[in-house]
matplotlib code that plots the C-alpha trace (Angstrom):
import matplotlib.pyplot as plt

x = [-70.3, -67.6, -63.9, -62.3, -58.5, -60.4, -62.7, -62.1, -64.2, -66.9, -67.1, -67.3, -70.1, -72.1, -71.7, -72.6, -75.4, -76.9, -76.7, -78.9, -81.4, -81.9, -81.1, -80.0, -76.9, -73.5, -73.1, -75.7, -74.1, -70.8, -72.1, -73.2, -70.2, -68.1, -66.6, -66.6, -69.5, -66.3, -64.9, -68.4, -67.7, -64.6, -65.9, -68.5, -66.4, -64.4, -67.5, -68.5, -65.0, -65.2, -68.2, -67.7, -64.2, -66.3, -68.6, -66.1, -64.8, -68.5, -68.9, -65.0, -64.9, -61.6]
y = [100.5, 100.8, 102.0, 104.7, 103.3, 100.5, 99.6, 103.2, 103.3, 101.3, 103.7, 106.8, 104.8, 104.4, 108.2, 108.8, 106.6, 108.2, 111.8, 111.1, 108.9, 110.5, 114.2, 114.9, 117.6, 116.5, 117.0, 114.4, 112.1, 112.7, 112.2, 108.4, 107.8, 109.2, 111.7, 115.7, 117.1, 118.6, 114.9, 114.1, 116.7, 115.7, 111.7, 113.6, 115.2, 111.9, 109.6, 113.2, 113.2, 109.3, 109.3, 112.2, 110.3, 107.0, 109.1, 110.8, 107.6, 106.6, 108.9, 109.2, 108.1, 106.3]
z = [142.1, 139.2, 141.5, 140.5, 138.3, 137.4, 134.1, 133.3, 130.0, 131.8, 134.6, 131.9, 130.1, 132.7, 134.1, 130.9, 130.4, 134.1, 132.5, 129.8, 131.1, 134.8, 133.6, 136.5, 137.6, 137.4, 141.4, 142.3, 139.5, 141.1, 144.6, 143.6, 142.3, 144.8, 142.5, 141.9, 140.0, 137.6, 137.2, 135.6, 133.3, 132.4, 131.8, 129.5, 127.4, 127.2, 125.7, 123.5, 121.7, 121.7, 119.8, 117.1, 116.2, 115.8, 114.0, 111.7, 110.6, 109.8, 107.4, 105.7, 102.2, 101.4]

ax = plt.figure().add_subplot(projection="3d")
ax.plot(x, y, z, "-o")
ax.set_aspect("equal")
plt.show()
């Protein structure tokens, strides 16, 4: 199990990873990790913005 403070973006990755392959609610997610169904939210949002920056720079013309 990834701690929480430590490997950060590897923890986030994985929670994210979980949502889209298991489907399942943030609260069970949460309860695996050892973490609020909200804090899954959060880590979410976090990879989401991630991505459409990495995305936006894929597809910026300089």
């Amino acid at each position: 199990m990834l701690r929480k403070g430590k490997g950060k973006r590897e923890r986030q990755a994985v929670i994210y990873v979980s949502k889209i392959m298991s489907n399942a609610k943030n609260t069970e997610i949460g309860r695996y990790f050892g973490i609020q169904g909200s804090t899954v939210s959060e880590a979410l949002k976090r990879v989401f913005r991630k991505e459409i920056e990495v995305l936006k720079k894929q597809f910026v013309i300089e």
